[in-house]
mmCIF file as gemmi writes it, N, C-alpha and C atoms, coordinates in Angstrom:
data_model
loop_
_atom_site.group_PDB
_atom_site.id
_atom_site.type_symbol
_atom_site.label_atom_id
_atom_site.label_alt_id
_atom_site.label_comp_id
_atom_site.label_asym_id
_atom_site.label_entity_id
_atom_site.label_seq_id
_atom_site.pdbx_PDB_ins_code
_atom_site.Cartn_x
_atom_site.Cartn_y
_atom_site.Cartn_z
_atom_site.occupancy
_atom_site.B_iso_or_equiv
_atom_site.pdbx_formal_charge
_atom_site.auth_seq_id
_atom_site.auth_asym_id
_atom_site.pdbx_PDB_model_num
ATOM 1 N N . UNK Axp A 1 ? 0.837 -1.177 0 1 0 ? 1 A 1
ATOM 2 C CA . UNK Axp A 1 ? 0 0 0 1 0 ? 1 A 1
ATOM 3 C C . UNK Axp A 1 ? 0.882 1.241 0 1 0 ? 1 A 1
ATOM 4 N N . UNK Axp A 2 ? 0.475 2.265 -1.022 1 0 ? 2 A 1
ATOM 5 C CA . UNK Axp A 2 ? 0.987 3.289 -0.692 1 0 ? 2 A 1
ATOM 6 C C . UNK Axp A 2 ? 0.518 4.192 0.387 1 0 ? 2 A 1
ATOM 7 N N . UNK Axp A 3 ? 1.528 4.492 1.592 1 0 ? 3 A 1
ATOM 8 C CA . UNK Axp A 3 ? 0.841 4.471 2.634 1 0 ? 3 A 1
ATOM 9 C C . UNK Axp A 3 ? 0.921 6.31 2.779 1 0 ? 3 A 1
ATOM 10 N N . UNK Axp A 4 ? 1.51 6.77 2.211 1 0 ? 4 A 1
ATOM 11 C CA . UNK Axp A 4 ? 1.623 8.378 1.768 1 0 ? 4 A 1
ATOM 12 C C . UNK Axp A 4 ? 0.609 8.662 1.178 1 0 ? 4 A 1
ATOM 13 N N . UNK Axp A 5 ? 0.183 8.015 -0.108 1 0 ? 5 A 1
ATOM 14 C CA . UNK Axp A 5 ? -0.986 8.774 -0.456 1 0 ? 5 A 1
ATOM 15 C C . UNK Axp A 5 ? -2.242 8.213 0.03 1 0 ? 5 A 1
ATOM 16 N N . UNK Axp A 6 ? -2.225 7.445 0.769 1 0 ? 6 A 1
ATOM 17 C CA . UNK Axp A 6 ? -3.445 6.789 1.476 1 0 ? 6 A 1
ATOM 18 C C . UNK Axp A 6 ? -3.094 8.323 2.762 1 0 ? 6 A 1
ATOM 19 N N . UNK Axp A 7 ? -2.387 8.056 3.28 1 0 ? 7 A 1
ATOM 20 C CA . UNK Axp A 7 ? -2.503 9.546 4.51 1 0 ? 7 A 1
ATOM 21 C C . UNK Axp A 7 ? -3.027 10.93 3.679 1 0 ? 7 A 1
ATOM 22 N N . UNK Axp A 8 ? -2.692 11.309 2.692 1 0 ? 8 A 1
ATOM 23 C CA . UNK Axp A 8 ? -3.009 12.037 2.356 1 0 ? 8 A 1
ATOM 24 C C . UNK Axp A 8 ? -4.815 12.125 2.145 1 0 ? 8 A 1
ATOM 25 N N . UNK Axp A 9 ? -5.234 11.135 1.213 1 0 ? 9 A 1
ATOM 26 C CA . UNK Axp A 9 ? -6.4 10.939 1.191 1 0 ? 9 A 1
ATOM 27 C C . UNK Axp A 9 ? -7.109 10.966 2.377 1 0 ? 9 A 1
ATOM 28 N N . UNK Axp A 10 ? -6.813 10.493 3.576 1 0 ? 10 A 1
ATOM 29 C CA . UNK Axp A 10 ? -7.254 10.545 4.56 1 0 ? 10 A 1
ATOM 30 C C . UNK Axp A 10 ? -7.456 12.047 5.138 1 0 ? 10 A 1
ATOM 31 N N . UNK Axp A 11 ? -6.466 12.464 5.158 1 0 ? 11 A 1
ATOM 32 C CA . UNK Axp A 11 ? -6.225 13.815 6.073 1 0 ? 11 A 1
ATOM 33 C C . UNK Axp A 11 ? -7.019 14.96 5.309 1 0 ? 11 A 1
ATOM 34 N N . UNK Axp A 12 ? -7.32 14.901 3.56 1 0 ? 12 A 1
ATOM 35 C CA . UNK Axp A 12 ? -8.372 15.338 2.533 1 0 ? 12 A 1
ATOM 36 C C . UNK Axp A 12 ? -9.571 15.569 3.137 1 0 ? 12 A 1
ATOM 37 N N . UNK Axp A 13 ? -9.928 14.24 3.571 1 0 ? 13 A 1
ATOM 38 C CA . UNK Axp A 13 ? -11.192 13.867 3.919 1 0 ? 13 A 1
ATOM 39 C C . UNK Axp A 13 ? -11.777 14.508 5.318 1 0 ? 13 A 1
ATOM 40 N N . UNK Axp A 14 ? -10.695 14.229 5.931 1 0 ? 14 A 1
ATOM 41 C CA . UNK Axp A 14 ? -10.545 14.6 7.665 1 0 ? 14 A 1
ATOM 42 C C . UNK Axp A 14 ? -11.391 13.734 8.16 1 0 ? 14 A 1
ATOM 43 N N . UNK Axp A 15 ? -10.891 13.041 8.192 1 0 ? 15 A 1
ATOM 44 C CA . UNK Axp A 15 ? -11.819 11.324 8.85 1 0 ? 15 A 1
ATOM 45 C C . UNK Axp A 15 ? -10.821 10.532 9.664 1 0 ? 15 A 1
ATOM 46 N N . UNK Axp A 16 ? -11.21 10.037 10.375 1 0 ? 16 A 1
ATOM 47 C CA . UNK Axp A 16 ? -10.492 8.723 10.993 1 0 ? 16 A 1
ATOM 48 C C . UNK Axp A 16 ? -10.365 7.086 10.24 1 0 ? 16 A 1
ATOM 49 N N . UNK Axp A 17 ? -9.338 6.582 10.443 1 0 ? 17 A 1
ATOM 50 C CA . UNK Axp A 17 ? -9.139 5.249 10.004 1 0 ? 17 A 1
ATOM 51 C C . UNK Axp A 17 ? -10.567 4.309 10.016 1 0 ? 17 A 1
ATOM 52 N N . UNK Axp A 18 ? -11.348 4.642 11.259 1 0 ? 18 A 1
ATOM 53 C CA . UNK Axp A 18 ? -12.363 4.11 11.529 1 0 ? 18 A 1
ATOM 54 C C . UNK Axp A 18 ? -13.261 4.22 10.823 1 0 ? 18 A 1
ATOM 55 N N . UNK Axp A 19 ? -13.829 5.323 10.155 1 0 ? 19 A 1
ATOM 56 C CA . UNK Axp A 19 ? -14.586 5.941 9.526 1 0 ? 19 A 1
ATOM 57 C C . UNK Axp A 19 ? -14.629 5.311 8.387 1 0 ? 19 A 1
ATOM 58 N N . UNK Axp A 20 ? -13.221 5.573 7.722 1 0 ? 20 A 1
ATOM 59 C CA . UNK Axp A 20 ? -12.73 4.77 6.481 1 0 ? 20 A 1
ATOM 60 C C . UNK Axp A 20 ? -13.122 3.648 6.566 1 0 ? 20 A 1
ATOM 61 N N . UNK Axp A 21 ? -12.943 2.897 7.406 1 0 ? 21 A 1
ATOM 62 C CA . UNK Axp A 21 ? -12.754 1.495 7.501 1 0 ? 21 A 1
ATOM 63 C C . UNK Axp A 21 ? -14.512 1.117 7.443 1 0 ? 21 A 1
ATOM 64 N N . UNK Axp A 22 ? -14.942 1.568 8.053 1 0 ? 22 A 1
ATOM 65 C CA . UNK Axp A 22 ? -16.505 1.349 8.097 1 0 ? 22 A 1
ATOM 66 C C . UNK Axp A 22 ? -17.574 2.231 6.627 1 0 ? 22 A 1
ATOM 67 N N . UNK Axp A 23 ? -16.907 2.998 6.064 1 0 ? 23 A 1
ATOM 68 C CA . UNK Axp A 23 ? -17.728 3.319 4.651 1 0 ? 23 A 1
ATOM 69 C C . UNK Axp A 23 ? -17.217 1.968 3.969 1 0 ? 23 A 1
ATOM 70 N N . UNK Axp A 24 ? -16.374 1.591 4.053 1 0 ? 24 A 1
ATOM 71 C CA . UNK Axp A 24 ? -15.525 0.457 3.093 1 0 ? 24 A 1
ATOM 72 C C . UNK Axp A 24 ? -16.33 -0.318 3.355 1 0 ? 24 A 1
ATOM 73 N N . UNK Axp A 25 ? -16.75 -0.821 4.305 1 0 ? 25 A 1
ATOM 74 C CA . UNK Axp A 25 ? -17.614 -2.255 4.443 1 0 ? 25 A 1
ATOM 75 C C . UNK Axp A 25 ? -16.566 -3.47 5.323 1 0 ? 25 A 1
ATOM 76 N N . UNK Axp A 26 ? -15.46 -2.867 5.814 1 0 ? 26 A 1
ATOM 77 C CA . UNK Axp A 26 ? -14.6 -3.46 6.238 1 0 ? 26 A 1
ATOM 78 C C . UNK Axp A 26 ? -14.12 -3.423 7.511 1 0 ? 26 A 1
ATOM 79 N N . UNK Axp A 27 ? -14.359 -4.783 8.669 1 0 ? 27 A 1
ATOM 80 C CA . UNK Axp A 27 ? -13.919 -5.012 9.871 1 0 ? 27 A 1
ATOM 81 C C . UNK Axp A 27 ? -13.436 -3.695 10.119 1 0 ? 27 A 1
ATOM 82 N N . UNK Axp A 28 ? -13.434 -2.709 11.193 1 0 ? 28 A 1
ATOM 83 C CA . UNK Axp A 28 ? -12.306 -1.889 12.032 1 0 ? 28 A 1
ATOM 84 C C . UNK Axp A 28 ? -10.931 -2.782 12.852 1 0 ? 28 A 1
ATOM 85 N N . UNK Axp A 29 ? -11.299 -3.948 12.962 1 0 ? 29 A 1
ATOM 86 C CA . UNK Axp A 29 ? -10.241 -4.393 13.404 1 0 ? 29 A 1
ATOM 87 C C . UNK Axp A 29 ? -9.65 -4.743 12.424 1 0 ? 29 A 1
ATOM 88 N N . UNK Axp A 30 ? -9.936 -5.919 11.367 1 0 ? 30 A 1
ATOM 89 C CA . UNK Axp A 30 ? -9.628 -6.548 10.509 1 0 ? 30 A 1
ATOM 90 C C . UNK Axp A 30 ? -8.779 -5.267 9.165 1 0 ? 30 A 1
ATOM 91 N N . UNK Axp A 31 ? -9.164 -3.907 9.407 1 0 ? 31 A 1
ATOM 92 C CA . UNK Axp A 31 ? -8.834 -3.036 8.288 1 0 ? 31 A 1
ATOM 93 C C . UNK Axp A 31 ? -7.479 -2.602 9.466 1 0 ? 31 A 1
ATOM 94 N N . UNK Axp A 32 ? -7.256 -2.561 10.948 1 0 ? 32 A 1
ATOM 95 C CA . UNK Axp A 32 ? -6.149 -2.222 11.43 1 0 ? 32 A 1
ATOM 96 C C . UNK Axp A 32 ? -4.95 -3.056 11.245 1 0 ? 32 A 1
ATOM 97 N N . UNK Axp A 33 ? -5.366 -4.166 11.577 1 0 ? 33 A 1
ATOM 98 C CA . UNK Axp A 33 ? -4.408 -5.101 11.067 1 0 ? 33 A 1
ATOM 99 C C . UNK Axp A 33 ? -3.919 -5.087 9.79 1 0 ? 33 A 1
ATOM 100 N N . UNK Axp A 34 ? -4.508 -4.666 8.891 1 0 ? 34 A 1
ATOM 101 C CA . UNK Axp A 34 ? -4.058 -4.568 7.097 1 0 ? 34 A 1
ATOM 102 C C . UNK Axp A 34 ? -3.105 -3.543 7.175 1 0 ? 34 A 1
ATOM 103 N N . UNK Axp A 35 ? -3.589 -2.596 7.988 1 0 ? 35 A 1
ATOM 104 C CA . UNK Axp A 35 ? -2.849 -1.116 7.674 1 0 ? 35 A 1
ATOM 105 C C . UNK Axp A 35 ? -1.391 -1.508 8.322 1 0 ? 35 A 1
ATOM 106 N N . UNK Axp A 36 ? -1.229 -2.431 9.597 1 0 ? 36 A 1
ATOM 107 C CA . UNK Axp A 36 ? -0.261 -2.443 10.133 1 0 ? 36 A 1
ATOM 108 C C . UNK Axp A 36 ? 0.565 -3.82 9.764 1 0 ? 36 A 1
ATOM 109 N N . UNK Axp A 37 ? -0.049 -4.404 8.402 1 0 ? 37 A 1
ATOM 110 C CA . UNK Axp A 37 ? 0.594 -5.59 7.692 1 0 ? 37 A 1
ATOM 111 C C . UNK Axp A 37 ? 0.426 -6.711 8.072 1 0 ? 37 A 1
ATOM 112 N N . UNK Axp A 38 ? -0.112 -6.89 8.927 1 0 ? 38 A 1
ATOM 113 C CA . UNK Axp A 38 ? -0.567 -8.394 9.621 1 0 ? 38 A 1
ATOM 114 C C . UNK Axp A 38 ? -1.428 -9.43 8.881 1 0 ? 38 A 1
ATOM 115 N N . UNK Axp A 39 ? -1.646 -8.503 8.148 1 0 ? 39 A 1
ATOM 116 C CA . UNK Axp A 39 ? -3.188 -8.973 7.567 1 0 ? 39 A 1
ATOM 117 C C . UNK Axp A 39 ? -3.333 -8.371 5.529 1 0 ? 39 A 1
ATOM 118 N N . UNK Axp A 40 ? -2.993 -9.241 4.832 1 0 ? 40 A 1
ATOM 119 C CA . UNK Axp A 40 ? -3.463 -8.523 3.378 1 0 ? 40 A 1
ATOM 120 C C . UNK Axp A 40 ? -4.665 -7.801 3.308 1 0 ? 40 A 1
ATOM 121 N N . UNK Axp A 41 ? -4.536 -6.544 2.21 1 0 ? 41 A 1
ATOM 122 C CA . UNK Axp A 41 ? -5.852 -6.281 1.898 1 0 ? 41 A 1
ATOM 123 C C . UNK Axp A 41 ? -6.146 -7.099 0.858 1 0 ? 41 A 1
ATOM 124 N N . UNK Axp A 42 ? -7.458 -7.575 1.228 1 0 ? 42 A 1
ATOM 125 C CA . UNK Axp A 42 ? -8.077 -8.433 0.169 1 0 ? 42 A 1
ATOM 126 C C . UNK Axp A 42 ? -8.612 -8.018 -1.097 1 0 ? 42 A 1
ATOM 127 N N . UNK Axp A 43 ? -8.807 -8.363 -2.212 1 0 ? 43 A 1
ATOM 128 C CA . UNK Axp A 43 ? -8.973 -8.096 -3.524 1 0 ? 43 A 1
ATOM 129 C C . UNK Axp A 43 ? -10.468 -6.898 -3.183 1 0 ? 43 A 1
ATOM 130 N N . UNK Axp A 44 ? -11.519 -7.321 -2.518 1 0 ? 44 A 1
ATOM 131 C CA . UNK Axp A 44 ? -12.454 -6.896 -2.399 1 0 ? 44 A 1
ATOM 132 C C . UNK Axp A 44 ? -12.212 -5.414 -1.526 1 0 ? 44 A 1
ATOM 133 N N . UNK Axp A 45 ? -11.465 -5.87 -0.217 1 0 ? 45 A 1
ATOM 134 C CA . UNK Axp A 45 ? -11.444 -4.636 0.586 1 0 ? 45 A 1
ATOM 135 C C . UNK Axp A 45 ? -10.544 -3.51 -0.499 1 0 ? 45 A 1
ATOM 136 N N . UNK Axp A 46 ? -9.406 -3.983 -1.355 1 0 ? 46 A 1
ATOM 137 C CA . UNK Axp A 46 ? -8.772 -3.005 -1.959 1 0 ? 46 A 1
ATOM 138 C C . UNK Axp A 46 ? -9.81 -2.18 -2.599 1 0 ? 46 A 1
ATOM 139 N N . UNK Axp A 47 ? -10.867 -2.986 -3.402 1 0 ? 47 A 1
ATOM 140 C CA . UNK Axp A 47 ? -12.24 -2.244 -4.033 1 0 ? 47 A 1
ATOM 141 C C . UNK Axp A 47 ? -12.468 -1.231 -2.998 1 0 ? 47 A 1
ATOM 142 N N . UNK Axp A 48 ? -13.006 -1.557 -2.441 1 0 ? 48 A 1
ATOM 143 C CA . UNK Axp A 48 ? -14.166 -0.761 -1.605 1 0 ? 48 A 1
ATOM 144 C C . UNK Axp A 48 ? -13.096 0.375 -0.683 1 0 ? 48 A 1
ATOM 145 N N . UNK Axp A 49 ? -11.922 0.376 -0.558 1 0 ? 49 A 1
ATOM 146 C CA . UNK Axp A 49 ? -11.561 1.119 0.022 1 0 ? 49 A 1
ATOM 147 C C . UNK Axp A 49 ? -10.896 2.427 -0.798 1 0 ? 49 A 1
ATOM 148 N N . UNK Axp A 50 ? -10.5 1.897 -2.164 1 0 ? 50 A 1
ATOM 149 C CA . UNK Axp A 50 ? -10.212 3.101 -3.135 1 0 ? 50 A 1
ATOM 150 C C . UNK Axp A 50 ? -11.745 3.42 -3.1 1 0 ? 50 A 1
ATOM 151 N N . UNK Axp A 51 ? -13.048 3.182 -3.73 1 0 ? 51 A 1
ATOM 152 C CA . UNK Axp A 51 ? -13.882 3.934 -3.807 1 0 ? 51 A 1
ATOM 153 C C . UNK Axp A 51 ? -14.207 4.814 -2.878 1 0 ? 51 A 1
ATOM 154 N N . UNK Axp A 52 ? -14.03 4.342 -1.537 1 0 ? 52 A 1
ATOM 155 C CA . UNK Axp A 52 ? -14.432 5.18 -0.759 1 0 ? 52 A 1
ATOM 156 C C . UNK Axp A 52 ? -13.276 6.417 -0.757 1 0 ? 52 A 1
ATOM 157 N N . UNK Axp A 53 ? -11.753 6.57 -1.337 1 0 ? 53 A 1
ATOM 158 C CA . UNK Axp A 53 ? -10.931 7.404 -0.898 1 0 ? 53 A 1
ATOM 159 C C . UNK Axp A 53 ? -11.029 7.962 -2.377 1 0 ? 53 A 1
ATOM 160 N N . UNK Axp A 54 ? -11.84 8.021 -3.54 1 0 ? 54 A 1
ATOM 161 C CA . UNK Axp A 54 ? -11.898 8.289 -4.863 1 0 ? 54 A 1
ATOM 162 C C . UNK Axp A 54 ? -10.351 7.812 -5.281 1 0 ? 54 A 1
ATOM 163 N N . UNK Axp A 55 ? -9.511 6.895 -5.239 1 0 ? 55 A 1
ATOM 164 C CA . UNK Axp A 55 ? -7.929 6.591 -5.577 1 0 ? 55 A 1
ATOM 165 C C . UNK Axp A 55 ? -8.449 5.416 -6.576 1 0 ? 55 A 1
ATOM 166 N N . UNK Axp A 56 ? -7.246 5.378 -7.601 1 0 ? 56 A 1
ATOM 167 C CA . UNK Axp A 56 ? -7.274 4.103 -8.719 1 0 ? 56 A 1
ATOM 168 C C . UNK Axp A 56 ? -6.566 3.349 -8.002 1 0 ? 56 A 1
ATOM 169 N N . UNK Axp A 57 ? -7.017 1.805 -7.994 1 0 ? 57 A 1
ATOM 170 C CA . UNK Axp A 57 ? -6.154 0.903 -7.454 1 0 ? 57 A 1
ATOM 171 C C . UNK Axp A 57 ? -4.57 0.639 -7.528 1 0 ? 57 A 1
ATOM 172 N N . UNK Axp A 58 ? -4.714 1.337 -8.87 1 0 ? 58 A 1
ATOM 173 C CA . UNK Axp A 58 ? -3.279 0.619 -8.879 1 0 ? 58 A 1
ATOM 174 C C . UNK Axp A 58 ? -2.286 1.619 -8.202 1 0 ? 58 A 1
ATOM 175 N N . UNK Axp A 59 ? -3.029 2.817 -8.083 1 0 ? 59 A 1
ATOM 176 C CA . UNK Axp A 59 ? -2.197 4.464 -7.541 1 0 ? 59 A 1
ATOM 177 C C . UNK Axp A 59 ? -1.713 3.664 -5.999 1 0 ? 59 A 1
ATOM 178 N N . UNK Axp A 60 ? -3.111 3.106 -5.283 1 0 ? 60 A 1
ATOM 179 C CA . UNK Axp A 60 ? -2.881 3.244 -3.8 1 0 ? 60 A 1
ATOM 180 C C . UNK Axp A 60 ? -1.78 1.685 -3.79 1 0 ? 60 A 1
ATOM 181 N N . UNK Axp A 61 ? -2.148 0.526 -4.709 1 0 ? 61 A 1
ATOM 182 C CA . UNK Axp A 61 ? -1.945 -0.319 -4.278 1 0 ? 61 A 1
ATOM 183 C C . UNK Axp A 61 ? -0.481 -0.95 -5.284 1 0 ? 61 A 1
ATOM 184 N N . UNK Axp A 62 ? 0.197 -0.707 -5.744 1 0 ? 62 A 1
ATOM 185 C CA . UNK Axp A 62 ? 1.205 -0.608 -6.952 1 0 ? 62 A 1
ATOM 186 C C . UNK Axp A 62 ? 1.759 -1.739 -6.66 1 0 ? 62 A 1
ATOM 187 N N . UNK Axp A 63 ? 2.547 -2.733 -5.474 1 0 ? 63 A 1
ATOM 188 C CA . UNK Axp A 63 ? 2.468 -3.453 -5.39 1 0 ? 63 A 1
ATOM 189 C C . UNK Axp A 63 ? 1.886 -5.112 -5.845 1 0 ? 63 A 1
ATOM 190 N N . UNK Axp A 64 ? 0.669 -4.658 -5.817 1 0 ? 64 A 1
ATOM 191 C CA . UNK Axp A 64 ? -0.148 -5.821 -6.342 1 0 ? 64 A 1
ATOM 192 C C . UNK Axp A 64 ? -0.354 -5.333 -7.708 1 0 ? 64 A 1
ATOM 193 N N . UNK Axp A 65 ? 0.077 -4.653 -8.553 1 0 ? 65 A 1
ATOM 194 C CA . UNK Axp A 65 ? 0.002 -4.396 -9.94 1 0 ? 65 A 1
ATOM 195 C C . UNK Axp A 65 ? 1.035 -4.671 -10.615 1 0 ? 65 A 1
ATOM 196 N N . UNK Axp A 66 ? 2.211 -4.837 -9.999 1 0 ? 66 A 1
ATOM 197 C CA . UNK Axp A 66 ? 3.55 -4.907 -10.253 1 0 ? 66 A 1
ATOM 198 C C . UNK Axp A 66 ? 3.914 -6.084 -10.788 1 0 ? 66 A 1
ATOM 199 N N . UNK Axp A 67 ? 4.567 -5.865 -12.311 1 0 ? 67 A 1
ATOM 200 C CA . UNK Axp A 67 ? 4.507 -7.171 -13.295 1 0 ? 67 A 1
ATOM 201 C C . UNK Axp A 67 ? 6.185 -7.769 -12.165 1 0 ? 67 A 1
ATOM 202 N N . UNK Axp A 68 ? 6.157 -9.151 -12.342 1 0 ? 68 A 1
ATOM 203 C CA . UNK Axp A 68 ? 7.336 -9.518 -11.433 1 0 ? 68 A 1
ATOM 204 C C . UNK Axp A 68 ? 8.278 -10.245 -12.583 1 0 ? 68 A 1
């Protein structure tokens, strides 16, 4: 995750992680653990969490786009 422009988006918004995490459709716990790597974001949560931050997947998530 790009975790810079995910802060940014956030701090845009002026919302809490929580907030985020709950427009997404996604655990508050289960979305803390992602943020702090414990835990993948899943194909679905990556969905729902760019929509909710207006970001293209591949902007926030480049990683998982990344030809190897």
């Amino acid at each position: 995750m790009n975790r810079e422009l995910y802060e940014k988006a956030v701090q845009a918004r002026q919302v809490s992680n929580m907030k985020i995490a709950m427009e997404a459709g996604i655990s508050p716990s289960d979305f803390y653990q992602a943020l702090k790597g414990l835990k993948p974001f899943f194909p679905r949560w990556r969905d729902s969490l760019c929509e909710v931050l207006d970001l293209r997947e591949e902007d926030l998530f480049p990683e998982e786009n990344s030809e190897v």
